[in-house]
C-alpha positions as CSV (number, residue, x, y, z in Angstrom):
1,X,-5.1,4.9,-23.2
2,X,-3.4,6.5,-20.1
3,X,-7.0,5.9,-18.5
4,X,-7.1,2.4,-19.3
5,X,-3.8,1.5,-18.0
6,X,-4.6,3.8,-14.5
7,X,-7.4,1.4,-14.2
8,X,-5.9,-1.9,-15.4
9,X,-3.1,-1.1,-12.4
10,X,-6.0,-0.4,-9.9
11,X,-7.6,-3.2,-11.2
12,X,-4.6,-5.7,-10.6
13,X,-3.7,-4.2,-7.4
14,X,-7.7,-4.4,-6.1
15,X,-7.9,-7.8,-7.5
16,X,-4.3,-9.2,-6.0
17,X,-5.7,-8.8,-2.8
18,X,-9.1,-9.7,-3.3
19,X,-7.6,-13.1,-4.4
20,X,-5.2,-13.7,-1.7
21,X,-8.6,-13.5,0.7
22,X,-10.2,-15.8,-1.6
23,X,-8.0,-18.4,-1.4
24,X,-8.5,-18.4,2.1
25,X,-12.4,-19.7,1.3
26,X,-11.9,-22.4,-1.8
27,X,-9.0,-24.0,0.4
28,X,-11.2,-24.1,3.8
29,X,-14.4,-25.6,1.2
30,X,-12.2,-27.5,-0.6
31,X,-11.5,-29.9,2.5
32,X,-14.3,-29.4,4.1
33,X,-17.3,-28.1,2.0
34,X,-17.5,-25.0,4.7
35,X,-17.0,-21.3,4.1
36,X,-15.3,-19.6,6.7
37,X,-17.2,-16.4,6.8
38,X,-15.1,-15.5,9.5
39,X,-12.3,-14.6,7.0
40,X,-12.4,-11.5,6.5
41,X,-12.1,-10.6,10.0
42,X,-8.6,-12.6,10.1
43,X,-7.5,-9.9,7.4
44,X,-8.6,-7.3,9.7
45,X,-6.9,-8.8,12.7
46,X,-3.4,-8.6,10.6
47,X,-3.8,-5.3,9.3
48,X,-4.3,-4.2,13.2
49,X,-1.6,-6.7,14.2
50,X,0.6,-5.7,11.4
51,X,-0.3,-1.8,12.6
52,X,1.0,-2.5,16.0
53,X,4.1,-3.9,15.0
54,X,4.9,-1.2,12.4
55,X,4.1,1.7,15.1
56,X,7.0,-0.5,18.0
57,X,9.3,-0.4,15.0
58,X,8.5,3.2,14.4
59,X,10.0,3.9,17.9
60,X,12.4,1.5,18.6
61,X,14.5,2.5,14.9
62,X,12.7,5.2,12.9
63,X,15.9,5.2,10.4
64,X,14.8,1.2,9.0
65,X,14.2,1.8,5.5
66,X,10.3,1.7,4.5
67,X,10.1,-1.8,2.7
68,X,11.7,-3.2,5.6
69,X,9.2,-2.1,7.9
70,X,6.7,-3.0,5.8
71,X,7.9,-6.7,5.6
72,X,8.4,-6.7,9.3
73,X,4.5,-5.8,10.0
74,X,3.7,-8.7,7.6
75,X,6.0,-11.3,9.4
76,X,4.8,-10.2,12.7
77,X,1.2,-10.6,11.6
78,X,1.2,-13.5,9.9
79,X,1.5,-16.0,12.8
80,X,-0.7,-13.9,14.8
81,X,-3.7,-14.6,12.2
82,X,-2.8,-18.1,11.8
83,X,-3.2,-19.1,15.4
84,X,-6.2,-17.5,15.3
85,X,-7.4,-19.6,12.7
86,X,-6.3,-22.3,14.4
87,X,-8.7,-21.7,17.6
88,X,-11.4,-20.8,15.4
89,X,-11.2,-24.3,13.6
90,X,-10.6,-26.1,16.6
91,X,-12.7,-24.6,18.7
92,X,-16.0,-23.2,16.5
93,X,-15.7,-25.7,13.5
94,X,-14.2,-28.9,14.6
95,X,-17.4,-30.6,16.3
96,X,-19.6,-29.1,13.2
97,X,-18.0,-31.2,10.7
98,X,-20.7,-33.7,10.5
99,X,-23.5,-31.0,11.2
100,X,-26.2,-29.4,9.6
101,X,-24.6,-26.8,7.0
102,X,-26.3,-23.8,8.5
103,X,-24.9,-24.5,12.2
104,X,-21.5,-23.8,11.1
105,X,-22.4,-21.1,9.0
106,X,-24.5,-19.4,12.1
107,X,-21.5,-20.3,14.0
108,X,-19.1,-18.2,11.7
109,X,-20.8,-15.4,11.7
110,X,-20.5,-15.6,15.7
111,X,-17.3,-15.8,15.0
112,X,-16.7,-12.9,13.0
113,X,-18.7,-10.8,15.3
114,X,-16.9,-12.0,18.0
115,X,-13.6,-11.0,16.3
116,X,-14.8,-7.5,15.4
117,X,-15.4,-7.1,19.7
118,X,-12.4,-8.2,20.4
119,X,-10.4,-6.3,17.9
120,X,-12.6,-3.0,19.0
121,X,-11.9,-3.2,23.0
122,X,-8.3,-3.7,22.0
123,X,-7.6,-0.9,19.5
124,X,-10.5,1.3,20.0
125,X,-13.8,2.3,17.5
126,X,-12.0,4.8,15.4
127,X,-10.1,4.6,12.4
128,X,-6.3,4.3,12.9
129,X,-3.8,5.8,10.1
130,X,-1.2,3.7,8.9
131,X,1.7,5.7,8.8
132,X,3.3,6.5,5.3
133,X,6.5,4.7,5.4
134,X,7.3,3.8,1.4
135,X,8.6,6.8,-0.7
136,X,6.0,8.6,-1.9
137,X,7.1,9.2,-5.4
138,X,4.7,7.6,-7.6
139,X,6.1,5.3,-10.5
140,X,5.0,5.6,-13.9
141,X,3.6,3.9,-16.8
142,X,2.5,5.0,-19.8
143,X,1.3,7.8,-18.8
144,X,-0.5,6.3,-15.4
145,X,1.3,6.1,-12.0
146,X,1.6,3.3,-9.5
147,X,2.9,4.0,-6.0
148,X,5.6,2.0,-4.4
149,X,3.3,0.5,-1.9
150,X,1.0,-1.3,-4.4
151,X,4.7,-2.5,-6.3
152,X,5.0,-4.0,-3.1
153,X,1.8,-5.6,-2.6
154,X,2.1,-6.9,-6.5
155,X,5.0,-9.0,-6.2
156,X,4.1,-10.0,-2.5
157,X,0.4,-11.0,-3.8
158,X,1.9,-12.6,-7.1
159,X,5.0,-14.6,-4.6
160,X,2.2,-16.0,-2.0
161,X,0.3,-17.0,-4.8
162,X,2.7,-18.9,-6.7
163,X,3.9,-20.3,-3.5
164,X,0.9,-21.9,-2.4
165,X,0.7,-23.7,-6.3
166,X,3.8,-25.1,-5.8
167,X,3.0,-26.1,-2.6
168,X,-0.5,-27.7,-3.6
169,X,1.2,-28.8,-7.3
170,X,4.5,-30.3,-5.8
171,X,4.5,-31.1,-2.5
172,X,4.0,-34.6,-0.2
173,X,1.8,-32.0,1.7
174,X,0.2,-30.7,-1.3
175,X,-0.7,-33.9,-2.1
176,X,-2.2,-34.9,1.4
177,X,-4.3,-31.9,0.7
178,X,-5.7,-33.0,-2.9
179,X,-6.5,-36.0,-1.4
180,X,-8.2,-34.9,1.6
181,X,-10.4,-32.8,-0.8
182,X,-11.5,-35.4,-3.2
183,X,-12.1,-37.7,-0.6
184,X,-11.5,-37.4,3.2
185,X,-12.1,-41.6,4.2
186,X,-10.1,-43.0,1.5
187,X,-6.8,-40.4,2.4
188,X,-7.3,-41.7,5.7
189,X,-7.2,-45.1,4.9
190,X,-3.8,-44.6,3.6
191,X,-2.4,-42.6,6.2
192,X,-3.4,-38.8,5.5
193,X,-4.0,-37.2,8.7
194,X,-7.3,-35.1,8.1
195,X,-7.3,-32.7,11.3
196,X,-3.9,-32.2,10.3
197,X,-4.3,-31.3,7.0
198,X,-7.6,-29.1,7.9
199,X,-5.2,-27.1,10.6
200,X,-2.5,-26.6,7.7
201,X,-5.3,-25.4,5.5
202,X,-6.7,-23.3,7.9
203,X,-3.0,-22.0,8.6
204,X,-2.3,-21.6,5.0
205,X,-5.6,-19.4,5.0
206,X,-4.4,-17.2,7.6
207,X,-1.0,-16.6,6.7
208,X,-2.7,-15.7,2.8
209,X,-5.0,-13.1,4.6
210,X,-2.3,-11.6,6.5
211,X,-0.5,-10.4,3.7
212,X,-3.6,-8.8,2.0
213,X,-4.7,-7.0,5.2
214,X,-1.6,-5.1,6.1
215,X,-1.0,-4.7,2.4
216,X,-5.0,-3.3,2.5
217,X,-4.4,-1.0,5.3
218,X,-0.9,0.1,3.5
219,X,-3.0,0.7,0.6
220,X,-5.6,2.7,1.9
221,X,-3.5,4.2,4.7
222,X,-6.5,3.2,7.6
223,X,-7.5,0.4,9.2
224,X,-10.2,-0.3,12.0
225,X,-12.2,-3.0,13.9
226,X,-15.0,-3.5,10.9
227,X,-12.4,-3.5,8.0
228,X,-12.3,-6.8,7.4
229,X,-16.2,-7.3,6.3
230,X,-16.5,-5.6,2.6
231,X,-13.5,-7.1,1.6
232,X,-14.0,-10.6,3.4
233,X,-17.7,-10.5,1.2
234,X,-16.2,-9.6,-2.2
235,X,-13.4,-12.0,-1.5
236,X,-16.2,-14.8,-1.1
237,X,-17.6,-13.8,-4.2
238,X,-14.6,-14.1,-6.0
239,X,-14.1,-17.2,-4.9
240,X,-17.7,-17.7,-6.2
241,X,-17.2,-16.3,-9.4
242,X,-14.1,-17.9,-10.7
243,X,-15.7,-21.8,-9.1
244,X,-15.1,-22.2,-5.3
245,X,-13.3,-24.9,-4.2
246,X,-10.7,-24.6,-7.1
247,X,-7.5,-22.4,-6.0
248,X,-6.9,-20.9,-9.9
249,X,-10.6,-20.0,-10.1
250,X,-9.8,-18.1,-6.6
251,X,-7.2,-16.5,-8.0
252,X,-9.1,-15.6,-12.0
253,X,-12.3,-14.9,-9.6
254,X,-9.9,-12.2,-7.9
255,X,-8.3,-10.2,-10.0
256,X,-11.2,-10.6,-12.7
257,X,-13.5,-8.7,-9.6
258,X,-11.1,-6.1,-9.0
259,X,-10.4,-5.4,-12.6
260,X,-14.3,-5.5,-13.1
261,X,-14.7,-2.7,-10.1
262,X,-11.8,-0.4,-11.1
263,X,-12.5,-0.4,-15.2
264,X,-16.6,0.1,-14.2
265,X,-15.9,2.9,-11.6
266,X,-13.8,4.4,-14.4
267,X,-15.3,4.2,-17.7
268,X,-19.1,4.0,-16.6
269,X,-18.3,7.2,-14.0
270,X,-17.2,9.1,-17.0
271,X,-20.4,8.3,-18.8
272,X,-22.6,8.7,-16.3
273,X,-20.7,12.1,-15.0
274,X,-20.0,10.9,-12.0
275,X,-23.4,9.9,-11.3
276,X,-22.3,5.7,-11.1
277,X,-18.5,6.6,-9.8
278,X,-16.2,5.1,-7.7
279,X,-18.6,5.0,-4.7
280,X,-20.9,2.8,-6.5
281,X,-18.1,0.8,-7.7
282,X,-19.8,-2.6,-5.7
283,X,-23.0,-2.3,-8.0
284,X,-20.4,-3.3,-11.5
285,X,-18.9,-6.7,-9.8
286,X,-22.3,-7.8,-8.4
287,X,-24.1,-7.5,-11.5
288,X,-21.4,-9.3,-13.1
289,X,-21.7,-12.2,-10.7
290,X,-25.0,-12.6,-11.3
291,X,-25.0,-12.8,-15.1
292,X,-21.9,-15.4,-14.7
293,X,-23.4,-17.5,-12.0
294,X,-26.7,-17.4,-13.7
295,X,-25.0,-18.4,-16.7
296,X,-22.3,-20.7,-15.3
297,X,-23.5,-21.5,-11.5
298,X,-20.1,-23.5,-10.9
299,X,-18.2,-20.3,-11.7
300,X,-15.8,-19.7,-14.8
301,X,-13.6,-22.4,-14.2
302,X,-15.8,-25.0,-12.6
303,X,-15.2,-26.9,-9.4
304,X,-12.3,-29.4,-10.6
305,X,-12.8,-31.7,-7.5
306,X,-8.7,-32.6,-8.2
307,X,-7.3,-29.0,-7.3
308,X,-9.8,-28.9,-4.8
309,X,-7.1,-28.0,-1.9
């Protein structure tokens, strides 16, 4: 039992942030049938950001208590990502709209390449540490332990993530979004500003992959230029999994992929004595997506064109 509840936390806390990236994809298809494979590079380019900030915090008042800091990295990264969403829709994906699908997708993976330079002349090739700064003293739970970081990355994940429902669910602007999504000409012909609401969405995106990629550097205690690529993939197939275009299938694709990872690199390690551990945790969540898209190619919960936002 104390196994299974180790690697039902891991799971969650794998799979939180795994769906915070994936919302970043099913909103960006949603309006305008285009994945952003770019994406995962804006999560790196807040967990460096974030990095930054947290190290001129570090110096300029050491004594600020560790959540604090935290929060500040993720404030300070946030708009950082978002305007550079912004430049990458308006400048790589904005004249593509009515193109050929694989000029945008060639064009995204410019992109991301071009993020990955940029991110590597300004903070180097190496791996930097990020500094431990939440008590270490792990919590526990019937008989597993959870640190105080991944707390903290739970309730942020599960707060953004209820956010952006009410926001899509409940808003004018949520709305304006739905609408866009199910169909761009008529929203326009009743006054729905569709650049507009693609920059919001794009924005939204951003701010969403901020979070997970200082909480993913706090996490693993490292981040670097190329960090944003195994999780920015896994995060599409999540998206994938759970039926892209649809925010709650981004969210069940998620945490259903990080639960899949942590309970296979568990229970099948064990089996297997080591031989299938942790290090081939990626085989467990690909396999998986195969059977369910080969089963179910819409993903578990469809593509409901009406949440498509």
């Amino acid at each position: 039992m104390e196994t299974f509840i180790q690697q039902l936390i891991n799971g969650l806390v794998l799979g939180s942030m795994y769906a915070l990236v994936a919302l970043g994809y099913t909103m960006v298809y949603g309006v305008l049938n285009l994945i952003n494979f770019a994406h995962g590079d804006v999560l790196m380019v807040g967990a460096m950001v974030g990095l930054s900030i947290l190290k001129v915090v570090e110096m300029v008042n050491p004594e600020l208590p560790g959540l604090i800091k935290l929060l500040i990295a993720i404030i300070g990264a946030i708009p950082m990502c978002m305007l550079v969403n912004v430049i990458i829709e308006r400048v790589a994906y904005r004249k593509l709209r009515n193109a050929p699908r694989l000029a945008p997708l060639i064009t995204a993976i410019g992109v991301s390449i071009l993020l990955q330079t940029f991110a590597m002349l300004i903070w180097g090739r190496s791996p930097i540490s990020f500094p431990t700064i939440m008590p270490s003293t792990p919590i526990e739970i019937g008989g597993a332990f959870i640190s105080q970081t991944q707390v903290v990355l739970l309730i942020l994940a599960t707060l953004a993530m209820l956010g952006l429902v009410l926001l899509v669910e409940k808003t004018k602007m949520g709305r304006a979004m739905r609408a866009t999504s199910e169909n761009p000409r008529v929203a326009g012909l009743m006054g729905v500003d569709s650049n507009q609401i693609i920059v919001i969405t794009f924005v939204i995106g951003a701010g969403l992959a901020a979070i997970a990629g200082v909480m993913w550097a706090a996490n693993y205690s490292s981040a670097q230029f190329a960090m944003g690529t195994v999780p920015g993939l896994k995060a599409f197939c999540a998206a994938v999994l759970g039926g892209i275009g649809n925010i709650y299938g981004a969210m069940v694709g998620g945490i259903l992929l990080g639960l899949i990872e942590s309970m296979g690199a568990g229970y099948i390690g064990d089996l297997t004595g080591g031989i299938l551990g942790s290090q081939y945790q990626d085989i467990f969540a690909f396999i998986v997506l195969i059977i369910v898209l080969t089963l179910r190619p819409s993903g578990i919960m469809g593509e409901r064109v009406a949440d498509r936002a």
